[in-house]
SEDRENGU-698134 format. One record per residue: residue in one letter; x, y, z of N, C-alpha, C in turn. Coordinates in steps of 0.001 Angstrom, whole numbers, plus 500000, padded with zeros to 6 digits. Each point is the difference from the previous one (the first is absolute). Layout:
A, X, Y, Z, X, Y, Z, X, Y, Z $
...
end
This chain:
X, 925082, 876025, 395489, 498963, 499772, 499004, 499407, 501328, 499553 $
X, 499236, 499778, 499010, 499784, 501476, 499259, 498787, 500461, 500791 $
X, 498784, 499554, 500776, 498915, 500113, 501046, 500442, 499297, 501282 $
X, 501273, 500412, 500688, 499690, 499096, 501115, 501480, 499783, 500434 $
X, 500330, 499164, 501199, 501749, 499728, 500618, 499305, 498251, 500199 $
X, 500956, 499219, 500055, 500474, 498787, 500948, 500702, 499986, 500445 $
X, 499796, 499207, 500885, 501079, 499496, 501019, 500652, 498682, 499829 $
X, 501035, 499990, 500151, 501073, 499333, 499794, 500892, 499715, 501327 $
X, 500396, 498655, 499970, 501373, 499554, 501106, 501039, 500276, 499389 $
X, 500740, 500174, 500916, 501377, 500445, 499846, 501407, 498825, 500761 $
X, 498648, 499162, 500285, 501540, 498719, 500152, 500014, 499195, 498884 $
X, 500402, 498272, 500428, 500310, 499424, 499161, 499794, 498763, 500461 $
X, 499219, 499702, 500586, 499512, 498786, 501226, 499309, 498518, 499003 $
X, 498920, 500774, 498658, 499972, 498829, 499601, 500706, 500020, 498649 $
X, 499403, 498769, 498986, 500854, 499597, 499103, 499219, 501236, 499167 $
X, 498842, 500241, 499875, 499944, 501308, 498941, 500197, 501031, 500576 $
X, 500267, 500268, 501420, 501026, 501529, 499700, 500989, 500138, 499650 $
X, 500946, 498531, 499672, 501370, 499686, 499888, 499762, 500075, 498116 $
X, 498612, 499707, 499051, 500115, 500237, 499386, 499721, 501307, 499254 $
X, 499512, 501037, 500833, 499560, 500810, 500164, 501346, 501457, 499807 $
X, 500809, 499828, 499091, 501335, 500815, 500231, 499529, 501518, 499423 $
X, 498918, 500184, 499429, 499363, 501184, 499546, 498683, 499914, 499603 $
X, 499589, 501181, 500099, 498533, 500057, 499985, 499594, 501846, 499560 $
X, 498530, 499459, 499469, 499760, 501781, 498995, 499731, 500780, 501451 $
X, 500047, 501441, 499485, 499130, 500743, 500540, 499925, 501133, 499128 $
X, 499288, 501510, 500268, 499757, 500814, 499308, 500277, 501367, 500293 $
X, 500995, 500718, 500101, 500387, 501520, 500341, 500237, 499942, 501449 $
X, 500289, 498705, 500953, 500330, 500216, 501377, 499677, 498680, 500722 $
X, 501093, 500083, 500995, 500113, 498469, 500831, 500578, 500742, 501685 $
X, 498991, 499774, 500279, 500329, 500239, 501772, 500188, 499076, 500916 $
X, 501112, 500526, 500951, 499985, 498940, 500907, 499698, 500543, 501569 $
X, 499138, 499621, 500606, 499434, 500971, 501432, 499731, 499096, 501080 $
X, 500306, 500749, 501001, 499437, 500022, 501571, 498980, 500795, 500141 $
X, 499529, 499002, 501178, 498608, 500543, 500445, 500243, 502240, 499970 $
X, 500872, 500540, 500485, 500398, 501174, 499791, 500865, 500839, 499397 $
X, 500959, 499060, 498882, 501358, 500670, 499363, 499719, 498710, 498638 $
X, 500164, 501211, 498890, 499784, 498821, 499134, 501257, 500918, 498639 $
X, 500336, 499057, 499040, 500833, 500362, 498982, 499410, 499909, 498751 $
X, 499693, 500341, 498875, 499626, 499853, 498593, 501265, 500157, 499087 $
X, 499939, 499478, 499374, 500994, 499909, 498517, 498727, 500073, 498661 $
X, 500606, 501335, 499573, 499159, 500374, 499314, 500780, 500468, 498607 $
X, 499106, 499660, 499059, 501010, 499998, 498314, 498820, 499969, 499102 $
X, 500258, 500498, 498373, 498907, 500432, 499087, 500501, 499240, 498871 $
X, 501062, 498849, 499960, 499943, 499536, 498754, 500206, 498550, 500211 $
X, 500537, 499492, 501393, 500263, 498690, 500318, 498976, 499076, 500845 $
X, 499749, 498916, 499722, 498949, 499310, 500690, 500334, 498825, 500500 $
X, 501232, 499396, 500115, 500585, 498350, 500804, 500546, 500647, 501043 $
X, 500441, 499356, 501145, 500054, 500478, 500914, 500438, 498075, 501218 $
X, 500878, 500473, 500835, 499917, 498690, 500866, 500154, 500546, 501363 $
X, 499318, 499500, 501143, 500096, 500289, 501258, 500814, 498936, 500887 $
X, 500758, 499837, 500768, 500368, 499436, 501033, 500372, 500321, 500995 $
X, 499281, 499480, 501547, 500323, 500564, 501029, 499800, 501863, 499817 $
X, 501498, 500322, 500217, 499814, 501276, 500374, 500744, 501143, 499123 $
X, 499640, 499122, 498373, 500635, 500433, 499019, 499108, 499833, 498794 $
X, 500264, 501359, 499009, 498650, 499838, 499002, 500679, 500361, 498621 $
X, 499995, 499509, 499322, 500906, 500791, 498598, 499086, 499647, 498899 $
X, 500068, 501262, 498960, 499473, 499761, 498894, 500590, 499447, 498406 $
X, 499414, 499688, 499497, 500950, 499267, 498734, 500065, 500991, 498586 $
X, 501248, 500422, 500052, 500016, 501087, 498916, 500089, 499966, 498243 $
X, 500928, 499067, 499912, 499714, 499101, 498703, 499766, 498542, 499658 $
X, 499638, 499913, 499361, 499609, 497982, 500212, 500906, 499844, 498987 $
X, 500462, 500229, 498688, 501317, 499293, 499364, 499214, 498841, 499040 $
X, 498933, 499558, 499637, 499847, 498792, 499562, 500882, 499825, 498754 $
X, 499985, 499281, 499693, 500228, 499221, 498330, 499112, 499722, 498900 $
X, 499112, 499632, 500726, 498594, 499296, 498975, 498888, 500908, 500634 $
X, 499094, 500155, 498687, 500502, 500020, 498367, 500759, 501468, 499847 $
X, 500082, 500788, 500371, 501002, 500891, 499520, 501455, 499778, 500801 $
X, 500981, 499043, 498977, 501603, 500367, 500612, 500382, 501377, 500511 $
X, 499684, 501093, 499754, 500545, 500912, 500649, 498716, 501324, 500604 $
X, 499556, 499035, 500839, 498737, 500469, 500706, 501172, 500747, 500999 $
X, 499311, 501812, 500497, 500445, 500439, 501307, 501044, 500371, 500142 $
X, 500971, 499992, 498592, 501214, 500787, 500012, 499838, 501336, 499610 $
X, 501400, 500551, 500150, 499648, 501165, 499963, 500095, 501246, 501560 $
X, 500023, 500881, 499019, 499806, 500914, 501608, 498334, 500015, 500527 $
X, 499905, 499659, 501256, 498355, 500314, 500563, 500186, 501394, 501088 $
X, 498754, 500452, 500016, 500522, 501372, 501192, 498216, 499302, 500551 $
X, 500305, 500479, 501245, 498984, 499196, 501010, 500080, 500970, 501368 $
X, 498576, 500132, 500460, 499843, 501108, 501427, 499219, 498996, 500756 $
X, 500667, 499992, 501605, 498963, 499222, 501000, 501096, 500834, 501088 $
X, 498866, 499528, 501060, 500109, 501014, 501329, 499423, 499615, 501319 $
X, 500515, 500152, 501029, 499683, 499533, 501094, 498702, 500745, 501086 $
X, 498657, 499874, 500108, 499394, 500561, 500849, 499811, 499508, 501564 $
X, 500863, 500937, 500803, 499560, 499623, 501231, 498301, 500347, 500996 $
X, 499684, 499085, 500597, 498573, 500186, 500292, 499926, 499487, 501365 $
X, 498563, 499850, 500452, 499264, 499343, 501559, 499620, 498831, 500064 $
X, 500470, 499115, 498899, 499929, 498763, 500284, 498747, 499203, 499155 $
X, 499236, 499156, 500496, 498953, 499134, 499523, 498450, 500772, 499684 $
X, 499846, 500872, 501080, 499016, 500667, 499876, 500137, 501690, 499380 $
X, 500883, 499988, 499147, 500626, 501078, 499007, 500252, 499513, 498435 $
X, 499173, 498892, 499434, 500620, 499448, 498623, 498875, 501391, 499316 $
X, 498825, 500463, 500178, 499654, 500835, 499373, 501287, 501111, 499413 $
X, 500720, 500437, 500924, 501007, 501186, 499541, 501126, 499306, 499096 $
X, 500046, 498646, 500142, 501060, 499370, 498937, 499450, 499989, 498837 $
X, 498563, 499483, 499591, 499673, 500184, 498794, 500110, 501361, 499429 $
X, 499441, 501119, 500428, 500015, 501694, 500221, 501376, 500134, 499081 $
X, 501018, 499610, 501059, 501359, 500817, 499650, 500414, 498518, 498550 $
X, 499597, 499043, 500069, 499990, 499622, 498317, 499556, 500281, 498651 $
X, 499214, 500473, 500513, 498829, 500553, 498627, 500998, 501295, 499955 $
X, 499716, 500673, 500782, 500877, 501625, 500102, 501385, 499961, 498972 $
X, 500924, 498845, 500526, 500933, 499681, 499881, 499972, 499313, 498008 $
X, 499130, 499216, 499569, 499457, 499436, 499010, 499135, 501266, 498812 $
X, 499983, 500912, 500725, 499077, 500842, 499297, 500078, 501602, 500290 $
X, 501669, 499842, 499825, 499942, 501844, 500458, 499019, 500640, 499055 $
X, 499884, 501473, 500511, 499285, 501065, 499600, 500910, 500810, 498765 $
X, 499238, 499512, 498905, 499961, 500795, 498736, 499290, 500968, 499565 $
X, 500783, 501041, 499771, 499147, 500895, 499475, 500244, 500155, 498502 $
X, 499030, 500233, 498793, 499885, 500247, 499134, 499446, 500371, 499093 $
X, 500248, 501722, 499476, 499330, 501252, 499559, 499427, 500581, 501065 $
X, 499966, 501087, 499688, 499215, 501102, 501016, 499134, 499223, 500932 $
X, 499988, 500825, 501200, 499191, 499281, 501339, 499010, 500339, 500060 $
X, 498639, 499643, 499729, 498828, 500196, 500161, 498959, 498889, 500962 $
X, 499184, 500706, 500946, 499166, 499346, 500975, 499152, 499426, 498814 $
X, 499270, 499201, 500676, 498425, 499043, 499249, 499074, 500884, 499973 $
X, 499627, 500854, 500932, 499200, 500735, 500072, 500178, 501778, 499168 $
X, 501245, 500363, 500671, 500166, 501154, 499506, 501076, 500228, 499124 $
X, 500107, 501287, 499116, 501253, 500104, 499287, 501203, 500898, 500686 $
X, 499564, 500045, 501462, 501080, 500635, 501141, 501263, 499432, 499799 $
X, 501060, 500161, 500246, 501035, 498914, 500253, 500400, 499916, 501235 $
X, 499257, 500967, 500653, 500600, 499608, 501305, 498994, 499519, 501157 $
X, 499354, 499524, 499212, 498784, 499257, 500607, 500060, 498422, 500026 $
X, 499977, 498783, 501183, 500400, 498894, 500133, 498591, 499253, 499825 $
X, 499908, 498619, 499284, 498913, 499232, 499907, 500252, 498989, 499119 $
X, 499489, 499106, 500349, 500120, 498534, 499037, 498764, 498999, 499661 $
X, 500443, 499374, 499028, 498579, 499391, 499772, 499422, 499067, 500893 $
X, 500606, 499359, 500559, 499566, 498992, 500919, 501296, 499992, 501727 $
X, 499361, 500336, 500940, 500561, 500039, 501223, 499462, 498940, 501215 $
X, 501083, 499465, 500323, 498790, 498693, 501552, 500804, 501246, 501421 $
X, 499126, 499769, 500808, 500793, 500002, 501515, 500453, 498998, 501030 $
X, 499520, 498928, 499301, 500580, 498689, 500902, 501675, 499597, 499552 $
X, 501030, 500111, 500875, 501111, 499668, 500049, 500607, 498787, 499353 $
X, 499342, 498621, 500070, 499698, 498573, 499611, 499152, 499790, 498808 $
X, 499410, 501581, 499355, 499948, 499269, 498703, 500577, 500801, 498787 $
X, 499990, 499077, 498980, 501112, 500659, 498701, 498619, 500321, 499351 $
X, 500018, 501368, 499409, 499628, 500182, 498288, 501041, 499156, 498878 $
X, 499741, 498760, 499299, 501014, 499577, 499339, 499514, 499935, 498338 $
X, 498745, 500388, 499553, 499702, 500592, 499025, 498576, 500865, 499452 $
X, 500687, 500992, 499304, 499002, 500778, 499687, 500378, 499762, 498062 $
X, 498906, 500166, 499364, 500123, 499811, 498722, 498376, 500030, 499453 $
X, 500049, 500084, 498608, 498692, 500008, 499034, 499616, 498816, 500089 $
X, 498881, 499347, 499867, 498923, 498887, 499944, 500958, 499307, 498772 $
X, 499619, 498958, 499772, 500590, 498768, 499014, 498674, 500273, 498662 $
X, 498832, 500029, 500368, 498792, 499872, 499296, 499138, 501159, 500345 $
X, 500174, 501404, 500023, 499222, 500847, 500290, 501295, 501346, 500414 $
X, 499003, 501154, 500031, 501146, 501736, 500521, 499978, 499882, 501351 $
X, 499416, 499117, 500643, 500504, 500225, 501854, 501245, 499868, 500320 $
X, 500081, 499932, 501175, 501307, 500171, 500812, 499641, 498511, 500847 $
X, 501479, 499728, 500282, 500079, 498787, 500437, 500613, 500348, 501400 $
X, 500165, 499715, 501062, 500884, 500054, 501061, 500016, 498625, 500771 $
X, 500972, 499895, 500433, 500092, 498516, 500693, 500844, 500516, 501177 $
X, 499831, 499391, 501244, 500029, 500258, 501251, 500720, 498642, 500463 $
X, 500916, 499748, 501077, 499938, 499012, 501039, 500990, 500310, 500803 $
X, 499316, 498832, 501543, 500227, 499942, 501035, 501319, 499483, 500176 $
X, 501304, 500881, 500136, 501516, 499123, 499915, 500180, 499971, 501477 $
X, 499591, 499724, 501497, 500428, 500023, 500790, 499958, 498621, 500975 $
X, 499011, 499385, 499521, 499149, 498726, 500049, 499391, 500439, 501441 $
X, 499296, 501186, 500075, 498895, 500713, 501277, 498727, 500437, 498920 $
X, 498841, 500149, 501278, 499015, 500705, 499070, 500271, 501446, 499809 $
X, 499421, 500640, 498962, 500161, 501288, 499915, 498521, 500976, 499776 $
X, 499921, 500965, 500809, 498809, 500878, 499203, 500511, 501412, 499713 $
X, 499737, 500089, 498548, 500886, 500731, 499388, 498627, 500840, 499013 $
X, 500872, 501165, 500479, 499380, 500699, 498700, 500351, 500498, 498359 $
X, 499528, 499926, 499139, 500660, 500402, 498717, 499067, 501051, 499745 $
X, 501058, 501515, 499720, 499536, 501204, 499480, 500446, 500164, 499003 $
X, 499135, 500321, 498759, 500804, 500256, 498352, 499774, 501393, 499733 $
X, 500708, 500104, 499422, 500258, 501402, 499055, 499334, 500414, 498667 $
X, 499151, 499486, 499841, 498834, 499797, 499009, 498384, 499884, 500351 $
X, 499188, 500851, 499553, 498954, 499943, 500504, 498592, 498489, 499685 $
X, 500008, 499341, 500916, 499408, 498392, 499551, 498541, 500116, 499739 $
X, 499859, 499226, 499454, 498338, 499956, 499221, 499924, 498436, 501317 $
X, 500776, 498811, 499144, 499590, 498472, 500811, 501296, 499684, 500504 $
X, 499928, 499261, 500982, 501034, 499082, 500579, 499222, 498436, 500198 $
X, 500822, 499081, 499013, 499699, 498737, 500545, 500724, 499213, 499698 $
X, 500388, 498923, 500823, 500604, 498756, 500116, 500092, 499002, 499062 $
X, 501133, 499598, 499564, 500163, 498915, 499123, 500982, 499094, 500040 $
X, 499867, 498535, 499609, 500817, 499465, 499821, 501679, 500315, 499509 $
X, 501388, 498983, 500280, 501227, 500439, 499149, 500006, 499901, 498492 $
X, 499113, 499645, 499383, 499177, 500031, 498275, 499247, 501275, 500126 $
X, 499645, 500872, 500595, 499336, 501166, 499937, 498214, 499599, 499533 $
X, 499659, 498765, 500557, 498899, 499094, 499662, 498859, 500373, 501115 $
X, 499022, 499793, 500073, 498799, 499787, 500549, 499931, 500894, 500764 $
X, 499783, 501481, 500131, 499948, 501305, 500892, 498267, 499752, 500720 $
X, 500683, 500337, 501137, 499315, 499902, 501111, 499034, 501185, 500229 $
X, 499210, 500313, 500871, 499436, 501284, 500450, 500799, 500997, 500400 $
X, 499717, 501258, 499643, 500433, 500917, 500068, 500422, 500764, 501833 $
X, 501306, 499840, 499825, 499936, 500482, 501401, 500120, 501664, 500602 $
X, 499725, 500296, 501142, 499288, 501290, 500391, 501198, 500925, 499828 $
X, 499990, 500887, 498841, 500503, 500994, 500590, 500368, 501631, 500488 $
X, 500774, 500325, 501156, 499613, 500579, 500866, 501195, 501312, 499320 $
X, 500194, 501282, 500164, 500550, 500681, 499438, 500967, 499799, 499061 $
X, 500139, 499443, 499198, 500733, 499516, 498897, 500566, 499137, 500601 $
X, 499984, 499036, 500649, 500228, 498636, 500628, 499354, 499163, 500336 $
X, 500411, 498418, 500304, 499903, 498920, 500219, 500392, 499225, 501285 $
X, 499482, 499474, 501053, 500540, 498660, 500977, 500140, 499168, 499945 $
X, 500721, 499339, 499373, 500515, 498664, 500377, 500320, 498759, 501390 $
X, 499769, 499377, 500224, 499931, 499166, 500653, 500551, 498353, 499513 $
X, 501633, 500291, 500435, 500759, 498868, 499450, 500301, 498462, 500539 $
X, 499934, 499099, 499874, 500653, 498607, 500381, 501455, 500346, 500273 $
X, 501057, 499238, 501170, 501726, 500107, 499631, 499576, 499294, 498286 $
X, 501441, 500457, 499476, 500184, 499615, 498921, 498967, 500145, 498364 $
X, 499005, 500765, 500575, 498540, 500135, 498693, 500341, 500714, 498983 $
X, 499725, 499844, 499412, 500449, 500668, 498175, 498524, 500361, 500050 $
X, 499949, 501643, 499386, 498136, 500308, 499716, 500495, 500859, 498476 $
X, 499311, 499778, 499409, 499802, 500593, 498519, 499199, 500627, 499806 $
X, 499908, 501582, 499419, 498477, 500910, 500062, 500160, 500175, 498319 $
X, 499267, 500566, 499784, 499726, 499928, 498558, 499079, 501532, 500267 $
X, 500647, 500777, 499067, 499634, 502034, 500678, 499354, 500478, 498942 $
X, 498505, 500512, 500051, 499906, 500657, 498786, 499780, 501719, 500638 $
X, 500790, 500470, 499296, 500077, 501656, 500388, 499456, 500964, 498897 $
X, 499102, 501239, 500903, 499553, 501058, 499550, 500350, 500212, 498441 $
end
């Protein structure tokens, strides 16, 4: 899921797992032990079927309707196997998906946020908690702020910090509509604490210097 994993069986015991021959997911499908776990990980495919001790993904679907010649053609397609520690390691599976979903582009000259060094490192928005994603930064819908949206992909709590690369005037909380901003929360050298739910989506809404 795009905030989050389920869990899923992998037999076939009742009549809807028997109808159950595929099912979505989103940039990765793991299968783990309490200490050894496997991910299948890919950036353009999303069906996928598990059984037992076998997992495959679905590369073209072929339909007919409404386009007769849906999916022909040549496709070129990247997915990849991450080995990991099992159940209490899905944080590093999401990690190496996004990574994997979102290599590092560079484009035009390299310049920091702060300085016009180039060999100086900094970004606009940084967490230190392992379990959570930065999954967007962007301009306000209705106003020049900055938007950032945060969540918890590990389904643990997290306390995390976010340091930006921009000097902040307000930080406050808002709805996924960028609606009803909350009080301004404290912050401490150009940062913020967070304090997450497993699974919490938090939305800040940034107005900077």
């Amino acid at each position: 899921m795009q905030f989050g994993h389920v869990k899923r069986a992998t037999h076939r015991n009742t009549s809807w797992d028997k109808a159950r021959f595929e099912a979505s997911m989103h940039r990765w499908v793991d299968m783990s032990e309490a200490d050894f776990g496997v991910a299948l990980i890919n950036d353009c495919k999303y069906g996928y079927d598990a059984l037992e001790q076998l997992v495959r993904i679905s590369l073209v679907r072929g339909s007919t309707h409404p386009d007769p010649d849906a999916d022909q053609g040549e496709h070129r397609l990247r997915y990849g196997l991450y080995i990991h520690d099992g159940l209490a390691d899905l944080a590093q599976v999401q990690r190496a998906a996004e990574r994997f979903n979102n290599p590092v582009a560079v484009i035009g000259p390299v310049r920091s946020v702060k300085s016009a060094s180039p060999t100086q490192s900094q970004s606009y928005v940084s967490v230190d908690a392992p379990n959570v994603t930065v999954e967007t930064v962007k301009k306000a819908e209705s106003s020049d702020a900055l938007i950032v949206r945060v969540f918890e992909h590990a389904n643990i709590r997290a306390d995390a910090t976010l340091r930006f690369g921009l000097p902040l005037k307000s930080v406050r909380m808002v709805n996924l509509m960028e609606e009803n901003p909350g009080k301004s929360l404290p912050i401490n050298d150009n940062a913020i604490a967070l304090d997450l739910r497993p699974f919490e989506i938090v939305t800040l809404i940034i107005e900077v210097e």
